[in-house]
C-alpha positions as CSV (number, residue, x, y, z in Angstrom):
1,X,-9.7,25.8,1.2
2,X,-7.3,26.5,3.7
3,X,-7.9,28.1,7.5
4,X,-7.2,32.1,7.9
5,X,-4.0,31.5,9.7
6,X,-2.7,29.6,6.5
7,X,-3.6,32.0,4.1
8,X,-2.0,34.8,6.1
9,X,1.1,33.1,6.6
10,X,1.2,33.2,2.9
11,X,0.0,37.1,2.5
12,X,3.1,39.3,2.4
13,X,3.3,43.1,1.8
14,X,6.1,45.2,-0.3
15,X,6.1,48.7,-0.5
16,X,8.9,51.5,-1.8
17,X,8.5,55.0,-0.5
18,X,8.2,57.7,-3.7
19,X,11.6,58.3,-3.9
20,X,12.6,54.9,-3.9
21,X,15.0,55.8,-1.0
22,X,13.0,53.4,1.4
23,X,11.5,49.6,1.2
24,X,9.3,48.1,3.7
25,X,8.2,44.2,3.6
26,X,6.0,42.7,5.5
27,X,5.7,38.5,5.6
28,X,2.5,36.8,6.3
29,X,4.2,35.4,9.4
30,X,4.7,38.2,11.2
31,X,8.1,39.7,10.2
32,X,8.5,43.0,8.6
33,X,11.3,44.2,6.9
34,X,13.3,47.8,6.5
35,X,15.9,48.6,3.6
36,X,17.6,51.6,2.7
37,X,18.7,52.3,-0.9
38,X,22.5,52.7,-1.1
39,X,23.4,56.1,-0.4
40,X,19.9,57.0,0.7
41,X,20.6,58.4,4.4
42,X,23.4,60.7,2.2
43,X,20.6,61.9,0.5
44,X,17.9,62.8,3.2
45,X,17.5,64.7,6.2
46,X,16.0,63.5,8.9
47,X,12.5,65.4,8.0
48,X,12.7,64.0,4.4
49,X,13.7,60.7,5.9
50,X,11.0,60.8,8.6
51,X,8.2,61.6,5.1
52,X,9.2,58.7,3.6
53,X,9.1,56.3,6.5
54,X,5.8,57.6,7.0
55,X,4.8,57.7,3.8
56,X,5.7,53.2,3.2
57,X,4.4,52.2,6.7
58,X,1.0,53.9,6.2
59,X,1.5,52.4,2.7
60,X,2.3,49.1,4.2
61,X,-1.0,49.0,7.1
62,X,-3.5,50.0,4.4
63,X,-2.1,47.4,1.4
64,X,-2.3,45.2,4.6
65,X,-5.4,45.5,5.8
66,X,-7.4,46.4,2.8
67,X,-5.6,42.3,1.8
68,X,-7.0,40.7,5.2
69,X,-10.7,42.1,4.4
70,X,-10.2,40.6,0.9
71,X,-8.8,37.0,2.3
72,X,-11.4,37.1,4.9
73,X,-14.5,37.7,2.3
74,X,-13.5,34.9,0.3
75,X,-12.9,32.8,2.9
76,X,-16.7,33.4,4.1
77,X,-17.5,33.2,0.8
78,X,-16.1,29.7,1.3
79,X,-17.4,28.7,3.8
80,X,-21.0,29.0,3.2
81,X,-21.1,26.5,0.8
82,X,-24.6,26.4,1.6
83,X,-25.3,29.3,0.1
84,X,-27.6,30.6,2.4
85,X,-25.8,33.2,3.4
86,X,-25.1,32.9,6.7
87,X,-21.9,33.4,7.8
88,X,-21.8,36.1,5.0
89,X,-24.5,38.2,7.0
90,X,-27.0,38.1,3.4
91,X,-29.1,36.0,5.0
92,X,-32.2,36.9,7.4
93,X,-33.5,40.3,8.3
94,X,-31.2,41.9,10.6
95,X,-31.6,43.3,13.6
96,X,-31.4,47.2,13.3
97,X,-29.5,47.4,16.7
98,X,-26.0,47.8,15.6
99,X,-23.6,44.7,16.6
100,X,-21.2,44.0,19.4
101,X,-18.6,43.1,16.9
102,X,-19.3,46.8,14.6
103,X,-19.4,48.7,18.1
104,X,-15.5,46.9,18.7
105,X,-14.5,47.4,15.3
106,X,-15.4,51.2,14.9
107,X,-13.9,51.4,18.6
108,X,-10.8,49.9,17.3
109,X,-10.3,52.2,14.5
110,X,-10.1,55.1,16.6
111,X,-7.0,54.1,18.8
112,X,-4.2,56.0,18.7
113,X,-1.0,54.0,19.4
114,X,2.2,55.5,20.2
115,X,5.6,53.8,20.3
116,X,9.5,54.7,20.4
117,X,12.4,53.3,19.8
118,X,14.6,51.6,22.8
119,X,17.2,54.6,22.0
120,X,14.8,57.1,21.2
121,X,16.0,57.7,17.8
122,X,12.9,57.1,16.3
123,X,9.1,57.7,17.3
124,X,6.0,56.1,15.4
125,X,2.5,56.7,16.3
126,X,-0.5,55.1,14.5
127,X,-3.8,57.3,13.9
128,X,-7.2,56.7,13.4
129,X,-7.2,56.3,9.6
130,X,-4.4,54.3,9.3
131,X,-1.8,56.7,9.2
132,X,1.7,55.9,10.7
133,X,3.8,58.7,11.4
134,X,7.3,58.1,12.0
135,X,10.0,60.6,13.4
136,X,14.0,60.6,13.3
137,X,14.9,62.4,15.6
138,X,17.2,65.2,15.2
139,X,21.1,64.3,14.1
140,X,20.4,60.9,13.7
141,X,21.3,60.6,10.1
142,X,25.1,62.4,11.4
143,X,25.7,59.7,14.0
144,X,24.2,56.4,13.2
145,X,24.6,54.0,10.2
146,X,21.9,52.8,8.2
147,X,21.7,49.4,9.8
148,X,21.1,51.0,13.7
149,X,18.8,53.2,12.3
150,X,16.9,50.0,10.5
151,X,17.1,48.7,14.4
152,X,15.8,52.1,15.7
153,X,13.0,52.1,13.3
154,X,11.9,48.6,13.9
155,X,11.9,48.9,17.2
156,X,9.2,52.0,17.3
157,X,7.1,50.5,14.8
158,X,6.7,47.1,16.9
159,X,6.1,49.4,20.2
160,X,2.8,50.9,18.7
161,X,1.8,47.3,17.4
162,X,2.6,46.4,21.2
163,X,0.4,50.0,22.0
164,X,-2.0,49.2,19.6
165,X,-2.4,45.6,21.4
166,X,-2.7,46.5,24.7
167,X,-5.5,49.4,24.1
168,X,-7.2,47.0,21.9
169,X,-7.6,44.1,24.2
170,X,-8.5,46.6,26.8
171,X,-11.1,47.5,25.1
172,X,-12.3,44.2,24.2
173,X,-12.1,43.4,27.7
174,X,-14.4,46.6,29.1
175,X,-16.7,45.9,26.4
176,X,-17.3,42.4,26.7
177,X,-17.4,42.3,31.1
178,X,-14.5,40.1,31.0
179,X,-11.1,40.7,32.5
């Protein structure tokens, strides 16, 4: 059967922005990955560039998430082997009053996360809906190779995971009366 935190180790997440320009990984263990096809930062500006970024990581968080709801439902599914249902919520009557644990989760899904690069080069910010928007800033592509801007980009998308993080267990903390 396996625990969660094996099976996510083992998930991993590959995505290629639309032009092909732009590949994002991400490893069940935490690491996530940034390419740039040969020639590709000859080929963009830093608004077309700044699309397909956008484009693979909201790519990347949906193929991701949609993967952890599937690996947590048969994991359930495992788990109660004795078929009654009750871990998988099929069992009694429930209580009309809405859960703690739906009141966190719809709370969670409306954070907005915001995080830039230790340069400034590049901006992210995460949206309710999954969306990732990530900026180059302007005359990047003119003064920085394709490996600092991998860095740069890296670097923005882990500070709105480290955004997201913080608001979350802020949240969970105000919700739950414990600091």
């Amino acid at each position: 059967m396996g625990t969660l935190a094996d099976r996510l180790n083992t998930m991993s997440v590959k995505v290629v922005s639309p032009d092909e320009t732009v590949r994002v990984a991400f490893t069940g263990g935490g690491q996530m990955h940034v390419e740039f096809s040969q020639g590709s930062l000859e080929r963009h500006n830093e608004a077309s560039l700044s699309r397909q970024l956008s484009h693979v990581f909201t790519q990347t968080l949906r193929r991701r998430k949609r993967d952890m709801a599937r690996m947590l439902r048969d994991l359930v599914a495992e788990i109660d082997v004795d078929e009654d249902e009750t871990f998988s919520g099929g069992g009694a009557a429930r209580d009309p009053v809405v859960s703690h644990r739906e009141l966190m989760e719809t709370a969670l899904e409306q954070i907005t996360a915001l995080g830039r690069s230790r340069r400034g080069l590049v901006t992210a910010r995460l949206t309710p809906g999954d969306f990732m928007d990530v900026h180059v800033r302007k005359g990047c592509l003119d003064l920085h190779s394709a490996q600092e801007l991998r860095v740069e980009v890296l670097a923005a998308v882990a500070a709105v995971t480290a955004d997201f993080r913080r608001q979350a267990a802020e949240q969970t903390n105000d919700g739950s009366g414990r600091s």
